[in-house]
Legacy VTK file of the C-alpha trace (Angstrom):
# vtk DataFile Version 3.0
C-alpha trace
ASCII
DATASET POLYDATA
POINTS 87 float
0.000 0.000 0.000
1.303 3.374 -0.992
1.162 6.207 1.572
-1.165 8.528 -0.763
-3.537 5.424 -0.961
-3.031 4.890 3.485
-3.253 8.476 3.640
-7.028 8.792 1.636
-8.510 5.978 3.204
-7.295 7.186 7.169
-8.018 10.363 7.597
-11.149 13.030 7.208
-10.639 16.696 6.796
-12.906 18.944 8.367
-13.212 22.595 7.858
-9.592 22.097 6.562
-8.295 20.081 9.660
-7.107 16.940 9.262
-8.205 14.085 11.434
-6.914 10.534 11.505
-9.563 7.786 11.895
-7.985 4.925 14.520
-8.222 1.303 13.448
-9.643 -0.927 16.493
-9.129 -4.903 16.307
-11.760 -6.343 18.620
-11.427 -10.197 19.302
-14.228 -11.510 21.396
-16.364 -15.201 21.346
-19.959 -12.791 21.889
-21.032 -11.211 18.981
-22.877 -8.888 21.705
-19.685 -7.327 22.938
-18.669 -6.872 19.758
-21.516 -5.034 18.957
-21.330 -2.621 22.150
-17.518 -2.102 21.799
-18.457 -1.194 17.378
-21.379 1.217 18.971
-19.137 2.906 21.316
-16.371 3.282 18.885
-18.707 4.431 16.265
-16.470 6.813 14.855
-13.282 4.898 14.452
-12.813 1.686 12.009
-13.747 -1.432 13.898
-12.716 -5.066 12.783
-14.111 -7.709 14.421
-13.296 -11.543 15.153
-14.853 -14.260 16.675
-11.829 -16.320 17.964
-7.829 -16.208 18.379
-6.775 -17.545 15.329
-8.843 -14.833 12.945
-7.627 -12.135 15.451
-4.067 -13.204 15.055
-3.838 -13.559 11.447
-5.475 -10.030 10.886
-3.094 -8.458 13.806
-0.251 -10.095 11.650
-1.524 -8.573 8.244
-2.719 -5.233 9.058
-1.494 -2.817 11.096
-3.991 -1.646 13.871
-4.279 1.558 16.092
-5.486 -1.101 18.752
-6.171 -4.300 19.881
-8.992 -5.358 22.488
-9.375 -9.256 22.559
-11.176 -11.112 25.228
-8.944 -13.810 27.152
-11.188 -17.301 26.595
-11.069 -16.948 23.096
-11.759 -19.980 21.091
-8.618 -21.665 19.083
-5.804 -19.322 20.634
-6.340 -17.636 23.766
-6.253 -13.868 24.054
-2.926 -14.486 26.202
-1.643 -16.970 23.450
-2.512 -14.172 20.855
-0.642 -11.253 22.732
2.531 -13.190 22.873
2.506 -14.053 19.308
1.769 -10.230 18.018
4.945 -9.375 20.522
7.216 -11.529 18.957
LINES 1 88
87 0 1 2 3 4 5 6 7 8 9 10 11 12 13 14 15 16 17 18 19 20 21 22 23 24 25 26 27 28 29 30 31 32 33 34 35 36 37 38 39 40 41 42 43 44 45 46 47 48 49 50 51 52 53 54 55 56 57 58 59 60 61 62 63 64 65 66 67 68 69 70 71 72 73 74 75 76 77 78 79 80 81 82 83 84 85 86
């Protein structure tokens, strides 16, 4: 990805200021948290996952602002995910 096509798709200018729009991983077994942590984010770019190993392998593609994952995740735990972002 080019920085003029990162740049376009992260950021919205208002009245001339620039703002830059974070990007939020959210890892979590229940779809309902999911769905309250997307509502109160509303404003930022939310990706959501349903276990560990989805989680990881997005963490380990994309580059994200930050990362809330719960810690009984299904397939890889949210601990087991942590460590392997780290390293």
């Amino acid at each position: 990805m080019t920085f003029k096509s990162w740049f376009t798709t992260n950021h919205i200018t208002v009245l001339g200021l620039i703002f830059w729009i974070m990007k939020v991983l959210v890892v979590h077994r229940q779809e309902a948290i999911q769905q309250s942590i997307k509502n109160q984010l509303g404003q930022w770019y939310v990706e959501t996952y349903n276990n560990g190993l989805e989680g990881l392998m997005a963490a380990k593609l994309e580059n994200f602002d930050l990362i809330l994952c719960g810690q009984d995740l299904p397939v890889v735990t949210g601990i087991e995910m942590r460590r392997s972002i780290r390293n």
